[in-house]
C-alpha positions in Angstrom: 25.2 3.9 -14.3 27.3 2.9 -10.8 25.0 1.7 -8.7 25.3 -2.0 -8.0 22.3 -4.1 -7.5 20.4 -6.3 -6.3 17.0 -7.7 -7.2 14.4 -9.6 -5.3 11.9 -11.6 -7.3 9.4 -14.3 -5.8 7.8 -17.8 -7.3 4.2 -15.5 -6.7 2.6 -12.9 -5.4 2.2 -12.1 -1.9 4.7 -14.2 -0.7 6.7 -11.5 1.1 9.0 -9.8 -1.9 8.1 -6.0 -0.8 8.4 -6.8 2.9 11.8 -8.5 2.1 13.1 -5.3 0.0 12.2 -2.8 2.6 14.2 -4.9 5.3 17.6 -5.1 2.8 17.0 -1.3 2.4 16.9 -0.8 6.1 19.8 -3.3 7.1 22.0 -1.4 4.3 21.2 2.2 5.4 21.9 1.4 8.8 25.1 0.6 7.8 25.7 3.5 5.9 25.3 2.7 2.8 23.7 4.8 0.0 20.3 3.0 -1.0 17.5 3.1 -2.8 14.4 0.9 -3.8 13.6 0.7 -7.5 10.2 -1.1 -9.0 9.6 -0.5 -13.1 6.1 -1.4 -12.9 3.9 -1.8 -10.0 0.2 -3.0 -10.3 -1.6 -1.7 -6.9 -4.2 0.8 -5.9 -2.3 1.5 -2.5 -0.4 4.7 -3.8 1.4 7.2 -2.4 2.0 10.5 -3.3 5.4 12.3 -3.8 6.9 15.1 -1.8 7.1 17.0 -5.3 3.5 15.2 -6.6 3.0 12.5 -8.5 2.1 9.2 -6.9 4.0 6.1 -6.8 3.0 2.2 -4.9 2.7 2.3 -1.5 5.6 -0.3 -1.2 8.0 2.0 -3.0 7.1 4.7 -0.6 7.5 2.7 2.7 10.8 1.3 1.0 11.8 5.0 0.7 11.2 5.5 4.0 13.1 2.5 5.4 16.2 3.6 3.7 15.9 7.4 5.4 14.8 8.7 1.7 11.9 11.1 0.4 10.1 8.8 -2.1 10.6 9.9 -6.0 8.8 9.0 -9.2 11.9 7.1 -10.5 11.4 4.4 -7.3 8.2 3.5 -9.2 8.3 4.8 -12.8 5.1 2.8 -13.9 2.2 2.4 -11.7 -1.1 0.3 -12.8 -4.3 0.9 -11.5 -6.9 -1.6 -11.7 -10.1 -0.6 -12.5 -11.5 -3.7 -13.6 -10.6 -7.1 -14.6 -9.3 -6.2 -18.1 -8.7 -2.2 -17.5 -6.6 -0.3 -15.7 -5.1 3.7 -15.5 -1.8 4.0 -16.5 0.3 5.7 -14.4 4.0 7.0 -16.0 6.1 9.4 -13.5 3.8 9.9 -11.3 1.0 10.9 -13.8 -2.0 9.3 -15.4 -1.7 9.0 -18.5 -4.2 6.7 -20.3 -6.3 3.9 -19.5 -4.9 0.5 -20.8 -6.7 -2.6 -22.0 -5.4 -6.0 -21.9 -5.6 -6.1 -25.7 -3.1 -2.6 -25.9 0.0 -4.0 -24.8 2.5 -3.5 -27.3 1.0 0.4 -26.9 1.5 0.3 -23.1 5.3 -1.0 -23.6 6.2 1.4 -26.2 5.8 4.5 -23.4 6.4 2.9 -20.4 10.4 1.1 -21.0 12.1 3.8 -22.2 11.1 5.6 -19.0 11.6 2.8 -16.8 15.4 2.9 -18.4 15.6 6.7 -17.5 14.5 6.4 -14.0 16.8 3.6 -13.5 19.4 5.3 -14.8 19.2 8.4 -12.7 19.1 6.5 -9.6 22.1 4.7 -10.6 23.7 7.8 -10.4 22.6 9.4 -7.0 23.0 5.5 -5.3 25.8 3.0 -4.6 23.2 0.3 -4.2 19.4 -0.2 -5.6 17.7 -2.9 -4.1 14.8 -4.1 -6.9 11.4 -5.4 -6.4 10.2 -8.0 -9.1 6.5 -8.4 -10.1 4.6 -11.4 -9.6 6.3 -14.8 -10.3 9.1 -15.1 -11.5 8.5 -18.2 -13.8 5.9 -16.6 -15.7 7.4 -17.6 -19.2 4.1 -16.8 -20.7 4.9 -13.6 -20.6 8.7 -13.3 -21.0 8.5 -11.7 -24.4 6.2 -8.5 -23.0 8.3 -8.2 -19.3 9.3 -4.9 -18.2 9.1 -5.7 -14.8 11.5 -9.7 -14.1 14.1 -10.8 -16.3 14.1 -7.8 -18.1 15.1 -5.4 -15.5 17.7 -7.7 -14.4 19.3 -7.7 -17.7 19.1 -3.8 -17.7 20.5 -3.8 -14.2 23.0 -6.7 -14.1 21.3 -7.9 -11.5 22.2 -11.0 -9.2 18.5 -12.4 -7.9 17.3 -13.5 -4.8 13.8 -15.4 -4.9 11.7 -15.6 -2.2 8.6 -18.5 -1.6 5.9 -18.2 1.3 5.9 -21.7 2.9 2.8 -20.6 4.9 1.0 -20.9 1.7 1.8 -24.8 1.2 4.0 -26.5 -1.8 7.1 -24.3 -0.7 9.8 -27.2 -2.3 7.6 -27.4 -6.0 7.2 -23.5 -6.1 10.8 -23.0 -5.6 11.9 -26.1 -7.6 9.4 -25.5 -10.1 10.2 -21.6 -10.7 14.0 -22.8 -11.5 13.2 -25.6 -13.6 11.4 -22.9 -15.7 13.6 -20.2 -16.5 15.7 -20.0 -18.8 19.4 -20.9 -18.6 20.2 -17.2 -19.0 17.7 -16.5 -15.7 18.7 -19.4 -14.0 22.4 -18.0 -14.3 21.5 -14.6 -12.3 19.4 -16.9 -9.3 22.3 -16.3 -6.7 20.0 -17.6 -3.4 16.4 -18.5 -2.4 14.9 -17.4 0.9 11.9 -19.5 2.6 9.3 -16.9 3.9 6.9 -16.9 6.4 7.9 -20.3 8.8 6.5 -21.7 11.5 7.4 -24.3 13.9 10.6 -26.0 14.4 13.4 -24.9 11.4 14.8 -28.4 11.9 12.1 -30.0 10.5 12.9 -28.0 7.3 16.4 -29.2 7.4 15.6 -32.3 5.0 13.1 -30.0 2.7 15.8 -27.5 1.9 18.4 -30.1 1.1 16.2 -31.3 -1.5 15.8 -28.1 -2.9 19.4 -26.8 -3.3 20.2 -30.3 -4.6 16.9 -29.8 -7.5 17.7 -26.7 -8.2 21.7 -25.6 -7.8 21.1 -22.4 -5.7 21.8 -22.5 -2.2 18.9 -21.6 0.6 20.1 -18.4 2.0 17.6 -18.8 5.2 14.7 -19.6 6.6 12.2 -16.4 8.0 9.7 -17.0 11.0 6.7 -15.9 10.6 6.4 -12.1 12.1 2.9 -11.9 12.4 1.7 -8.4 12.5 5.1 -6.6 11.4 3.5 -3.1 11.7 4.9 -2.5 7.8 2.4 -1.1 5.4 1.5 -3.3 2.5 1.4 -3.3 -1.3 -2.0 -4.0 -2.0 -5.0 -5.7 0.1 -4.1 -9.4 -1.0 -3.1 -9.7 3.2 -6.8 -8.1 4.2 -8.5 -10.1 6.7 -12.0 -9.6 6.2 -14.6 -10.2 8.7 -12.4 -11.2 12.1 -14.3 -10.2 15.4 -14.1 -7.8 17.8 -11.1 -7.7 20.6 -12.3 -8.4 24.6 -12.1 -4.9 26.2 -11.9 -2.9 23.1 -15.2 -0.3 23.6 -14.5 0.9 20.4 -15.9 -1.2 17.4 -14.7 0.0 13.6 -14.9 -1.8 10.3 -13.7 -1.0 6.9 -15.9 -2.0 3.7 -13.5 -3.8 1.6 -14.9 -2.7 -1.8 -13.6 -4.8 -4.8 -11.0 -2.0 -5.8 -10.2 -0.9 -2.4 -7.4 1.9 -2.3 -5.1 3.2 0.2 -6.9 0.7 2.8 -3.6 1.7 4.7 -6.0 5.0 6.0 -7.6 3.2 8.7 -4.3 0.9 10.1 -3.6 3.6 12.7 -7.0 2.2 14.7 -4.8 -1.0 15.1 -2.6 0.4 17.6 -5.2 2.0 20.1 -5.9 0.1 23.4 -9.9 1.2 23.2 -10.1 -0.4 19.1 -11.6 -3.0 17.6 -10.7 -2.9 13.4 -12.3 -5.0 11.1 -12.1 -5.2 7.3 -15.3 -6.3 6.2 -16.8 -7.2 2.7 -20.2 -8.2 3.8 -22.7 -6.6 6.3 -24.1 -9.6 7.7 -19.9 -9.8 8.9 -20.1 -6.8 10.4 -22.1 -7.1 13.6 -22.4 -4.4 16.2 -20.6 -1.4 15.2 -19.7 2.0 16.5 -18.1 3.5 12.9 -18.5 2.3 9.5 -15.4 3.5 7.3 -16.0 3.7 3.3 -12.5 4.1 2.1 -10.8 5.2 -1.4 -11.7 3.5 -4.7 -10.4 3.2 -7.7 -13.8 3.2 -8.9 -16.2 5.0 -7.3 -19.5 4.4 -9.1 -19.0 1.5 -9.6 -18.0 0.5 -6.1 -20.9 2.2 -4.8 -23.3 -0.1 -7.1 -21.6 -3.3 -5.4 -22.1 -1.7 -2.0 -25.8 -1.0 -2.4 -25.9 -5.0 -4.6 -24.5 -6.5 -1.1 -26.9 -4.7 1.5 -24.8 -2.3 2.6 -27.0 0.9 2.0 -29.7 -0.8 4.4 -26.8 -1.6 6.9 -25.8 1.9 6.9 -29.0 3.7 7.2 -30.0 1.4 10.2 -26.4 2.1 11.4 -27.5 5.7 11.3 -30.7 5.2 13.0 -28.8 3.7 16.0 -26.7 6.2 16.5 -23.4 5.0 14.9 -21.0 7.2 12.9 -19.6 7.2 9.5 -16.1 8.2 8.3 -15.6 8.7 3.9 -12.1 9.4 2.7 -12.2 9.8 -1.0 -14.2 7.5 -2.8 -15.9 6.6 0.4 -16.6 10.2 1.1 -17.8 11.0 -2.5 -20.4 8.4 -2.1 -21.7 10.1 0.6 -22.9 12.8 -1.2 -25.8 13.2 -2.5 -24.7 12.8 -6.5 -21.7 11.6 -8.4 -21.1 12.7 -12.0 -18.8 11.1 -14.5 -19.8 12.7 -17.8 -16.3 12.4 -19.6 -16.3 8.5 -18.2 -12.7 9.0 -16.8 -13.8 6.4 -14.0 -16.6 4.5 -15.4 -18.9 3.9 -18.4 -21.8 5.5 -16.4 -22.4 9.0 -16.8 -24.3 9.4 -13.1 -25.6 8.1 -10.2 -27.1 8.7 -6.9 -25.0 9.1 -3.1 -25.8 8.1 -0.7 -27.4 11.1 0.6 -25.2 11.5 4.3 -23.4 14.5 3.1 -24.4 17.8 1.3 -22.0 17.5 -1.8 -21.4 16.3 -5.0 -18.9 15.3 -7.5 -18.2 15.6 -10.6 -14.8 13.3 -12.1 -12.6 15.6 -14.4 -9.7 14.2 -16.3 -6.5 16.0 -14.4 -6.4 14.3 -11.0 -5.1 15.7 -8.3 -1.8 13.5 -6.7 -0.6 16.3 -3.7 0.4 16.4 -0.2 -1.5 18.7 1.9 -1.8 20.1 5.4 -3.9 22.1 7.6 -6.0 22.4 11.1 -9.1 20.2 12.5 -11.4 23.5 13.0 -13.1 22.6 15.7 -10.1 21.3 17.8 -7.6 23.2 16.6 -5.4 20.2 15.8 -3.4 19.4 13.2 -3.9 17.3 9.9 -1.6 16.2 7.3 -1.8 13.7 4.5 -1.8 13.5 0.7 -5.0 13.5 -1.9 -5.0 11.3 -5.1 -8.0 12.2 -6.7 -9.9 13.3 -10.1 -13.4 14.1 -8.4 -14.0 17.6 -7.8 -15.9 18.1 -4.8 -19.1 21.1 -4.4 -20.2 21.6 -0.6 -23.3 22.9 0.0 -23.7 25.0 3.0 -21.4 25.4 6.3 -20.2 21.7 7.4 -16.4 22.1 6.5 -14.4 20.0 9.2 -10.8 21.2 8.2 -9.4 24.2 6.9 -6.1 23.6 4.7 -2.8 25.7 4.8 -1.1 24.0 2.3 -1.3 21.6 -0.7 1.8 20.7 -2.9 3.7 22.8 -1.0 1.8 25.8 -1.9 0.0 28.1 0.8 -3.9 28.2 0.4 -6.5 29.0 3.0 -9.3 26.4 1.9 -12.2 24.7 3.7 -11.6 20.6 3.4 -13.9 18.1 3.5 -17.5 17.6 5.1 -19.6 16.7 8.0 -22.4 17.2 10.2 -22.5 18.9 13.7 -22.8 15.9 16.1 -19.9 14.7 14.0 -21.7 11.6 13.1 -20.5 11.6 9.6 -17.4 12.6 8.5 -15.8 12.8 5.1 -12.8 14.2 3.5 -10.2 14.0 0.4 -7.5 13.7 2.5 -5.1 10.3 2.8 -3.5 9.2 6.1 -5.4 11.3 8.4 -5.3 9.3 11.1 -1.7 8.6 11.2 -1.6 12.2 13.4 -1.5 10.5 16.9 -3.5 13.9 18.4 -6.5 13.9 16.0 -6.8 10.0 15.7 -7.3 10.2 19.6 -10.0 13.3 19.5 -11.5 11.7 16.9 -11.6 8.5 19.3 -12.5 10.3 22.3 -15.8 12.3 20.8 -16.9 8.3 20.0 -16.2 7.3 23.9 -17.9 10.7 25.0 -21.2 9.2 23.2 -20.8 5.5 24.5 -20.6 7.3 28.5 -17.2 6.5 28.4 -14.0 9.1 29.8 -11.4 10.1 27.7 -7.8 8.8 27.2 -4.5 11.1 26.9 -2.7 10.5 23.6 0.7 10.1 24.9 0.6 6.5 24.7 -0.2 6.8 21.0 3.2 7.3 18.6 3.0 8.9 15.7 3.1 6.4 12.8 6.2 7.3 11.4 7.9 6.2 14.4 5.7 3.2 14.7 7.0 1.9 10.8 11.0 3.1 12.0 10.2 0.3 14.4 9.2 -2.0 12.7 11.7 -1.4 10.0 14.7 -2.0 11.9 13.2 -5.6 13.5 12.2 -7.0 10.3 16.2 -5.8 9.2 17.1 -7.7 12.8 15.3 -10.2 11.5 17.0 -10.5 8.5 20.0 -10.6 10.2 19.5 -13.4 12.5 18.1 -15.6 9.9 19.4 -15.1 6.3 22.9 -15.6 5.4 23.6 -11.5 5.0 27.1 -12.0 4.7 26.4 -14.4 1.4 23.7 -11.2 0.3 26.7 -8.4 0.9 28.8 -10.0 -1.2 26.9 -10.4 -4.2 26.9 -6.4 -4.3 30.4 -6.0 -3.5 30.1 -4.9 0.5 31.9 -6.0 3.0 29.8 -8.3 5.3 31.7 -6.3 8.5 29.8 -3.0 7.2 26.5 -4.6 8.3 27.5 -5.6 11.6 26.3 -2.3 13.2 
């Protein structure tokens, strides 16, 4: 192994450590240097599928991007899926590979570290510089003796640590005193610099708190980060989901999102964000919602049993009346299996119920089988012409009944096919398909958009003022790496890995 390191842990989660890796990433590729992102174990339903298959967090894939890079299976080797409190899917390469109860641990550990040490290793190799994402806290001494995903990794790297604390969150000086004062001498050896996330206001007011926190703790604060508000930069999971904000002035166009408890790949529906004519909510209750033009059902990591708490909190009623007015509804995966008329799960590879009833929108069914499906995949809008890219992650086999196919595929894990995708009806008032990031293609997004303002009365708007939404994360990649810059001490950061703080001048 060459590659030198660096590793980025945090005092909790969702205080900014992803956002904060994919920024080091970018400042360090822009300066030329060879780097990669690396996170052994991940716990998120916001996945991302490989350019060769196999699916990996979402954060690992955005970091990819950030440092110019296709993502790979060794960025993420283990990926955990929640599926309930105490269950989740096991993901290992890229691959399911069993379910995992809390009580099966030592199991879990014995498969998934000797390939975390693998795909370390070979990235090693390729890299001059891996910039590591921790997991959680990094005082969680509860659990030293069964992490594969802190301390552990920084041993196996040789890592120098960063830890970052969200002040926005309150009790920034006892999170960041307190992590220290837990670990162990060993750990508290490696903490090279802490970094206060997520500031507002006047940094001199600060000036006192961070004196009192280098002198508690012996590590020096290596800066202070405004708050960026919305940094355009896809996120790990849905801990950041605001649910249930209203409706912009101006914005004809009213969509919401049901924020199901195991929400996945919520990341389908951020492209609405950037349209002039949008209003995007993320709602969990109906009685939230208000007046609506859409309602989007998105991906699940448990379908049934999402679709129980959706009809448990009103939202079948909501939907049907939503219907009745005219409004439209949009499925992608989960969402657009419980659209269908049945959902089968004999084998119980999502749930412990063998079958239950759609929601009757759509003419299909599905039925879960055990080999799912992690691919990327593109092809044509049929009635526009247009084309559609994305990725599926699913293990629900999908039968359509009758004509309503809205896409026709070319491609799917780089393999040429000539298959009907998805279904809908002909006033395009519902809409559902297995396909991820759909809407990040500026051209349908805005046809999509359009056929909505052609039923409200309203003229349609050219799609040259939407990007395409790689070029709207590039953006934002290289200001939060700006950002960096301005505020952190990057000259202190370069040389902890050995590079010459005039490299990332550029």
């Amino acid at each position: 192994m060459n590659a030198r390191s660096l590793m980025v842990m945090g005092t909790a989660s969702d205080v900014g450590k992803s956002v904060v890796v994919t920024a080091l990433c970018r400042l360090f590729a822009n300066a030329g240097i060879r780097v990669a992102p690396f996170k052994s174990q991940n716990m998120s339903n916001n996945a991302a599928v490989c350019t060769s298959g196999g699916e990996i967090g979402r954060a690992q894939a955005v970091q990819a991007e950030a440092c110019g890079l296709e993502p790979t299976v060794d960025m993420n080797p283990v990926l955990l899926k929640p599926e309930s409190d105490r269950s989740c899917q096991v993901v290992i390469r890229g691959q399911a590979r069993f379910q995992m109860t809390t009580r099966e641990y030592d199991r879990y550990r014995e498969h998934a570290w000797p390939e975390i040490i693998s795909s370390y290793a070979r990235l090693a190799e390729q890299f001059d510089v891996i910039v590591i994402e921790g997991a959680g806290g990094a005082a969680e001494v509860n659990l030293r003796n069964r992490d594969i995903a802190n301390w552990s990794v920084a041993e196996l790297a040789d890592a120098p640590v960063l830890i970052v604390a969200d002040i926005d969150k309150g009790g920034v000086l006892a999170s960041l005193v307190g992590t220290i004062a837990l670990l162990s001498p060993s750990e508290r050896r490696r903490v090279k610099g802490l970094i206060v996330n997520k500031f507002r206001g006047d940094p001199a007011l600060l000036y006192d708190g961070l004196k009192i926190i280098e002198q508690n703790t012996g590590v020096p604060v290596l800066g202070v980060l405004p708050h960026a508000g919305n940094l355009e930069i896809p996120e790990e999971d849905g801990a950041g989901l605001k649910t249930g904000t209203k409706p912009a002035a101006g914005r004809p166009i009213a969509i919401g999102v049901v924020v199901f408890p195991r929400i996945s790949n919520y990341t389908d529906f951020e492209p609405f964000l950037r349209e002039p004519d949008v209003s995007l909510q993320y709602v969990e209750n109906p009685e939230q919602a208000g007046a609506l033009d859409v309602i989007c059902l998105p991906g699940t990591k448990s379908t049934i049993a999402d679709l129980i708490w959706l009809r448990a909190r009103g939202w079948e009623e909501f939907i049907f009346a939503h219907h009745a007015a005219g409004g439209s509804v949009v499925g992608i995966c989960g969402g657009y299996q419980m659209m269908g008329r049945r959902i089968a799960d004999p084998d119980h590879i999502e749930s412990g119920v063998d079958e239950a009833i759609g929601l009757g929108l759509l003419d299909i069914e599905t039925v879960f089988e055990g080999e799912k499906v992690t691919a990327r995949s593109e092809g044509v809008h049929i009635v526009s012409g247009l084309a559609i890219s994305g990725y599926e992650i699913h293990c629900g086999r999908i039968t359509r009944f009758g004509d309503n196919a809205p896409f026709r595929m070319r491609t799917r894990g780089g393999r040429s096919l000539d298959e009907f995708e998805g279904a809908g009806t002909d006033n395009d008032r519902f809409l559902g398909t297995s396909i991820h990031g759909l809407f990040d293609s500026p051209r349908f997004r805005r046809h999509f958009l359009n056929r909505l303002r052609e039923r409200k009365g309203l003229g349609p708007l050219d799609v040259t003022g939407s990007e395409d939404a790689h070029a709207v994360r590039a953006r934002a990649y290289d200001r939060f790496s700006q950002l960096l810059k301005t505020h952190l001490d990057v000259s202190a950061i370069a040389a902890l890995i050995g590079i010459s703080p005039e490299r990332l001048d550029n």
